[in-house]
N, C-alpha and C positions, 0 to 999 in steps of 0.2 A: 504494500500500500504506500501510495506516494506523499509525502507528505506536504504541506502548504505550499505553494510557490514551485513546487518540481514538478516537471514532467514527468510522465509514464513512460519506461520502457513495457513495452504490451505486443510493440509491432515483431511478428514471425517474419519468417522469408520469402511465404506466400502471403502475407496481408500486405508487405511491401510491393512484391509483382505484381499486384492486383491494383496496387496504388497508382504504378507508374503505366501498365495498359490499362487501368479505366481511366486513366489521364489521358491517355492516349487516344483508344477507341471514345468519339462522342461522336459531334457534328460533322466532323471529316468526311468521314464516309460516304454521308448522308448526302452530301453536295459537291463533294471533291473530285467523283468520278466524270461527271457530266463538263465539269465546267475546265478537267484535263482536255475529255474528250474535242471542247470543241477549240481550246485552244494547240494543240497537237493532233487529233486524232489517235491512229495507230500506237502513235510514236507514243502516245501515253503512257502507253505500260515502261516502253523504258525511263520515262517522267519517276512515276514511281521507283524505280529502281533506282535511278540516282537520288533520287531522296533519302533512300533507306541505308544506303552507304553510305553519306553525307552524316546523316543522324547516327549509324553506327561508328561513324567513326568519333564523334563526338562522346557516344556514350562509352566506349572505350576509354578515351580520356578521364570521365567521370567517376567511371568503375574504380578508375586508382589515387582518383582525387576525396572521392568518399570518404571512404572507410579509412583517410587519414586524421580526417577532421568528422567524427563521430557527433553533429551537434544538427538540430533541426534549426533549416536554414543554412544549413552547411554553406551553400555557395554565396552566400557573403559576407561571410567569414572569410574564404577564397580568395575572394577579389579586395581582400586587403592584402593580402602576402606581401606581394614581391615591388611595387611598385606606387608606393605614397599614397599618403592619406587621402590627398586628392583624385586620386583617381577612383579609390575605394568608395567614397563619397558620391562619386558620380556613378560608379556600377554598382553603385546600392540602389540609387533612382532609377537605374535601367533596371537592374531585376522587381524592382518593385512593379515600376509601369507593365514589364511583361506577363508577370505573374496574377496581375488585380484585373486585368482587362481581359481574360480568358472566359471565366464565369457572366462576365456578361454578354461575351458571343453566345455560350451557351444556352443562354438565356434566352436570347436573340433567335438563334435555331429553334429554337422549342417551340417559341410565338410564331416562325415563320411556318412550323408545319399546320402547328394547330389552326390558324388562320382557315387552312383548305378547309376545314368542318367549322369551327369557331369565328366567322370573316366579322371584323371588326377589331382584329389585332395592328392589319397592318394599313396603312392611307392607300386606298385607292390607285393603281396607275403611280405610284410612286419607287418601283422596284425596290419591294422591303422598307419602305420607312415606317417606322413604328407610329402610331395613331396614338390619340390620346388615350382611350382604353387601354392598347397594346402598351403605353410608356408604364400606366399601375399598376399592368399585369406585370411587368419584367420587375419592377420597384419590390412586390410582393413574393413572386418566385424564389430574388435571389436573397429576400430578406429568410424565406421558409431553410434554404442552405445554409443560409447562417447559425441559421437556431438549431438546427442538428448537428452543428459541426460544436454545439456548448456539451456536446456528449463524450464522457471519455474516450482517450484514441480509438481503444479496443474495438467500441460499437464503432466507432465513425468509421473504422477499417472492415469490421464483417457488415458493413449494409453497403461498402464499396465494393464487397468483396461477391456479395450475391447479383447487386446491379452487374457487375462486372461479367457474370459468367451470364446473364441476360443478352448482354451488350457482345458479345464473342460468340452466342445461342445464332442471334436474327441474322447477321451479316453474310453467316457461312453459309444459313440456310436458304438464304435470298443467292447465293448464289447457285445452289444447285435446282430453283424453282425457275430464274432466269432458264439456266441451259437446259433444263430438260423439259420449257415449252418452245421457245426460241434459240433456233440455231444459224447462224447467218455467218460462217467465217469467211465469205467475201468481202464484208465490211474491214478485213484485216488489210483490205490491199489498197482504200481508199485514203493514201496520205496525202497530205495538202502540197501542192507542186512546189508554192516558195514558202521558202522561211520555216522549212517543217524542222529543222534541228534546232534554227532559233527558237520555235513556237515551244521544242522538247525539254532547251532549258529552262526555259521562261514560265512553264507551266509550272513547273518544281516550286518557286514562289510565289508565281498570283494565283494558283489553282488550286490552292489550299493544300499543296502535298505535304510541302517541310510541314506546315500548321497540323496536316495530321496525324505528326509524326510526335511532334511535340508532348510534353508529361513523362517523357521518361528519365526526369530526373525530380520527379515526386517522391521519390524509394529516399534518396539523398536528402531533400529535404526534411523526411520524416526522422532521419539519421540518428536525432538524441530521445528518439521513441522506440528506436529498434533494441532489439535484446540481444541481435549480435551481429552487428553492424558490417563488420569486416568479411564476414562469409554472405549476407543476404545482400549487401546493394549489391557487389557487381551482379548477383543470379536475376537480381530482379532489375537491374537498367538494360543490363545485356536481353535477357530474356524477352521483356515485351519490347524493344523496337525488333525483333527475329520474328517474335510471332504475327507481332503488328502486320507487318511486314507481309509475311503473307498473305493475312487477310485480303488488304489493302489491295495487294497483285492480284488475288484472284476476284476480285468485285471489278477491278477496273475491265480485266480480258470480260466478263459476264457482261459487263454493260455492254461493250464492244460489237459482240457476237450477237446478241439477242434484240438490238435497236432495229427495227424493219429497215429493209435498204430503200424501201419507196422514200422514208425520210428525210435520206441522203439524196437524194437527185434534185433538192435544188439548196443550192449551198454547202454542200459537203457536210463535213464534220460541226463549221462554224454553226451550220444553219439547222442544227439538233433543237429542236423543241420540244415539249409534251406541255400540253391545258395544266395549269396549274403546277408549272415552273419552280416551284417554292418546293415539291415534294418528287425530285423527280427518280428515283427507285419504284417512289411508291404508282405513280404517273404511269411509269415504264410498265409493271406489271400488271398493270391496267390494259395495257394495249395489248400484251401478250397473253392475256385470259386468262390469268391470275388476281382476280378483283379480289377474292377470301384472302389473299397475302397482302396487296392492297391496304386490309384492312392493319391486319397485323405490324402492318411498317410504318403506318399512322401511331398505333403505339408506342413501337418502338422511337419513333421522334419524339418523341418526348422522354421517354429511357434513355436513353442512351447521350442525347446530350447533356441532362440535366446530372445522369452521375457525375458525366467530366466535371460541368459546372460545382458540385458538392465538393469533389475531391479537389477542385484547385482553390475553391475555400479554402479548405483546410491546409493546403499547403504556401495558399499567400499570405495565414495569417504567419504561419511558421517565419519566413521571411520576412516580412514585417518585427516580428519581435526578434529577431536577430539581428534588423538593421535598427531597431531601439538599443540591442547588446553593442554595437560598434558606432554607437554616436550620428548614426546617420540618421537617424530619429530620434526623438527625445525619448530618455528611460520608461517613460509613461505607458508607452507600449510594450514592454517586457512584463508587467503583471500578468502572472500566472494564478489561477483561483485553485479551489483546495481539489477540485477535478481535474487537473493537470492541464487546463484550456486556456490559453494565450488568449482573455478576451477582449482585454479593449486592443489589441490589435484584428482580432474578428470584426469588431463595431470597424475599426478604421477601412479595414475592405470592404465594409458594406456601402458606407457613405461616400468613399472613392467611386467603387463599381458603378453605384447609382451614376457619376458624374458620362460615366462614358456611354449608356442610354443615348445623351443630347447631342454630340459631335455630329459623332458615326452610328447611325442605327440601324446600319441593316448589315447584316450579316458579310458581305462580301465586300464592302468597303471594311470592317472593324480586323479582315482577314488577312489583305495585304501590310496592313500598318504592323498588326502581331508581329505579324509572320518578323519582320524586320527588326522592330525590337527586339524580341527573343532571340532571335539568333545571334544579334550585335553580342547579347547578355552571353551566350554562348562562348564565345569569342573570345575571353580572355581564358578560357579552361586550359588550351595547347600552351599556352605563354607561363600561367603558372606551373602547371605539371613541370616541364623541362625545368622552371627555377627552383623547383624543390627537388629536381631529380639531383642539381648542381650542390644544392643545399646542405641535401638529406641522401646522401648515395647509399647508407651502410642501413638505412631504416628498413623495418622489416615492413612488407606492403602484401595485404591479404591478396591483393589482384596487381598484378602487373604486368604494363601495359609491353606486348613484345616492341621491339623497333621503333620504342618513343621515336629515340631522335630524326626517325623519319615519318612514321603515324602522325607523331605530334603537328609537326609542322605543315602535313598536309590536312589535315582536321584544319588548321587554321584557314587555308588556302579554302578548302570548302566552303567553310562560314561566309568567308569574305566574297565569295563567287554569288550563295543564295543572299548575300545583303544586295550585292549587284542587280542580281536577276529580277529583287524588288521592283526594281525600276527609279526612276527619278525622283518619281512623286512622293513616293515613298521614301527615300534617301532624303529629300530635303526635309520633310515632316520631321523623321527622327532627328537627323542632326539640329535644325532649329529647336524643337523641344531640347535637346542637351545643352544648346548656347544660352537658350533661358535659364536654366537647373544652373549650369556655372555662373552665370549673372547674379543668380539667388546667392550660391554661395559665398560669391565674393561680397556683395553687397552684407551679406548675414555677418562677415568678419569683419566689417565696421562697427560694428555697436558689441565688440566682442572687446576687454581691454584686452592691451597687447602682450600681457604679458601670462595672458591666459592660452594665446591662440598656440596650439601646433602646428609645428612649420609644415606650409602645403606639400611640400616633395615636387615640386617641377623638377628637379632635375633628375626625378627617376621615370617620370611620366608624359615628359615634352615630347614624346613620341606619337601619343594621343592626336596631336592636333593637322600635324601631317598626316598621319594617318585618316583620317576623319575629311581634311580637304581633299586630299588626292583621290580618296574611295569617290568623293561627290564629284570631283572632277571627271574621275571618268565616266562615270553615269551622264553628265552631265553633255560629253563630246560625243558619248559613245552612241549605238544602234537606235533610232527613232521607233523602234518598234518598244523599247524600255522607256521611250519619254525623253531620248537624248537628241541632241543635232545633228546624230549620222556621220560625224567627220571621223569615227571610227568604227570598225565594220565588232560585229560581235563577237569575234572569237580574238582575232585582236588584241577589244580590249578584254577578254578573259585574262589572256596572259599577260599585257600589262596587270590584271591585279592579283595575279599571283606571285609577280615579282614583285612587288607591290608588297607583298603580304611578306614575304621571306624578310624584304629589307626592314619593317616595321618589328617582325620577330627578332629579327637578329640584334635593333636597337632598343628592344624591351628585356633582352637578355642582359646587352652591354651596362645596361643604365638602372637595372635591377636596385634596388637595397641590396647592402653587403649578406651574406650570406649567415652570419653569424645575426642579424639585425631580421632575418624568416627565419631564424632556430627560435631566436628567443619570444618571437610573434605569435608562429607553433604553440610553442608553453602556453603561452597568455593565453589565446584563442581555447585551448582545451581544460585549462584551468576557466575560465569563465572571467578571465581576467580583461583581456583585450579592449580595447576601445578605444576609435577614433574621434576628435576632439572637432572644431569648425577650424 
């Protein structure tokens, strides 16, 4: 029994796996297929498959960044290691923003299926904008996730745990109801004449794939709730983007196969339709004479995104009070009640989430933004691993990553490819939200006296900001089909930005904190000591 103020270890190895694929399996699926298909076609499926490398190689990194730092919220604790306070300060607002805006995609999905029977969710002819109804519906939804997430780990793990095997139940089954009423593998040979490999990376991040890869570093999160942290994250981060993985691959070939080819003859792939667009699995099996599954896939929209949505509650508030433990929030959000539940960081993602309703309300705008945050958050995993490999050589590591020194740095090269593949629009959003957050913070270290402030660290982190112009510059020059001016063709500039990436790795290496200044970090961070100041 836990006493006042501490957390529960409760979580096993499969309440973690369960954690990180029902983070995983939600909304994705549900909209992901259709909207690869009509931006790639064919090529879709290997859309997905770059994805699921991209992400596996990521979670590899994570697998042996875990079970180092054994604490809920782990990865921002992480993103203080190696490279100043100021940078930690600022990838604490990046994971925060990635991690509190998922639940209300969720949210989002849920409203956009139920609309098909429910119509007064979403505005009329507005492709998905949320209605005044649908805004109190989503206000309430994501308040009802909040209030089960006041439940000990335990439960809040076995009710993600049965959703979960719901959620892995429909998708597989939708697949074998697809193929064994419609079978059409000519539609395999209908690829789009231009631009189909551009279309094939590009769908990887507006098509919701990376996003539905996403959650599998929920297990890590939950890290100071596990009971043995060092054997279950890697099983359970590795584990569901594998299984994901599959799923994913075999729903997109189903879609593929089983769409009528009368469909296709006017506009190809782009010009995929079905009535009531908002549900389109469920749409699809409508056409194909499968109206009784139809039904059952109405259900499941609301299943299945709404666990994601539950489970990244619980894992934004985790983050939140770990960025209250590192000063990047005020302590206030670290109260922990005698139920082991981090709650006024749970209030804090609610009243945040609420905010991201108003922007972006529809589902497929809130997706490309994600998708680019996250991954950014992503993105410092490869940088630290190698600086505590430098660090920490003789440490014992429950998972270890084979051929870091070349894994690593192509994991980063990835990251840095699907921020690209974002597009422009996206690239500019995120980085001007960051020159805001830096604005605040500096502004916040004026009414701080000086003799309280900790020194920011630019000279371990002036890398950042090259890094961040050049990534927008090339977006910025680069392929007009991402939103740039074309004066560079898309593969190009891939490889500008993986050069790109190398020389940014190599001067986040050089310019590190000394080695002996991430041992004693280490300490602090596991001690419960740690914390960054303004």
């Amino acid at each position: 029994m836990a006493s006042v103020g501490q957390l529960r270890r409760e979580g096993g190895k499969f309440g973690l796996l369960y954690a990180s694929l029902g983070a995983i399996v939600g909304s994705g699926w549900l909209f992901g297929p259709l909207h690869a298909a009509q931006t790639a076609g064919p090529l879709s499926l290997f859309s997905w498959l770059i994805g699921a490398l991209a992400i596996l190689l990521l979670a590899l990194v994570y697998a042996e960044l875990g079970p180092l730092i054994p604490r809920s919220g782990a990865i921002v604790h992480i993103s203080h290691l190696g490279n100043g306070s100021l940078l930690g300060w600022i990838w604490g607002w990046i994971l925060f923003f990635s991690y509190v805006t998922i639940a209300p995609v969720e949210v989002t999905a849920v409203l956009t299926y139920a609309n098909n029977y429910l119509p007064g969710f979403l505005e009329p002819g507005n492709q998905g904008l949320l209605s005044g109804r649908g805004f109190l519906a989503a206000v309430l939804l994501l308040g009802v996730f909040v209030a089960f997430n006041f439940l000990v780990i335990r439960w809040v793990l076995r009710i993600n745990s049965v959703a979960t095997w719901w959620k892995l139940l429909i998708p597989a089954a939708t697949v074998f109801v697809l193929l064994s009423l419609s079978w059409h593998p000519e539609n395999l040979r209908l690829v789009p004449s231009h631009g189909a490999l551009e279309g094939m990376f590009a769908a990887v991040a507006t098509s919701g794939i990376i996003f539905s890869f996403f959650g599998f570093r929920q297990a890590i999160d939950l890290a100071g709730e596990s009971k043995d942290p060092g054997r279950s994250l890697p099983i359970a981060v590795i584990g569901a983007v594998l299984i994901s993985a599959l799923l994913y691959e075999a729903l997109q070939f189903a879609f593929l196969v089983s769409v009528n080819p009368a469909d296709l003859s006017h506009g190809g792939w782009a010009g995929v339709d079905f009535p009531g667009l908002t549900g389109p699995f469920a749409a699809l099996a409508l056409a194909v004479g499968a109206g009784w599954w139809s039904t059952v896939l109405y259900i499941d929209a609301l299943v299945s995104p709404a666990g994601t949505g539950f489970i990244y509650v619980t894992s934004a508030a985790r983050v939140s009070m770990a960025a209250g433990e590192m000063g990047v929030f005020p302590r206030f959000f670290t109260s922990i009640n005698r139920f082991g539940v981090p709650w006024r960081a749970l209030l804090l993602v609610y009243f945040v989430g609420i905010l991201f309703f108003f922007p972006f309300p529809s589902w497929q705008k809130l997706v490309g933004y994600i998708s680019s945050v996250t991954v950014l958050s992503y993105a410092l995993g490869p940088i630290v691993l190698l600086q505590l490999r430098r660090a920490m050589p003789q440490t014992a590591r429950p998972f270890r990553l084979w051929a870091a020194p070349v894994l690593a740095p192509l994991a980063f090269i990835v990251s840095n490819w699907i921020i690209f593949w974002a597009g422009l629009e996206t690239l500019s959003f995120t980085f001007t939200a960051l020159a805001l957050l830096l604005g605040l913070y500096l502004l916040r270290r004026l009414f701080i006296p000086s003799e309280q402030r900790k020194p920011l660290g630019l000279r371990h982190m002036w890398w950042v900001f090259p890094y961040f112009g050049l990534l927008w510059l090339c977006s910025y020059l680069g392929p007009k089909a991402l939103g740039g001016l074309g004066y560079i063709s898309f593969f190009t500039d891939m490889g500008i930005v993986a050069l790109l990436s190398l020389t940014v790795l190599r001067a986040a290496m050089a310019f590190a904190v000394p080695d002996r200044e991430i041992l004693r970090y280490m300490a602090e961070i596991n001690e419960g000591k740690a914390a960054v100041g303004p």
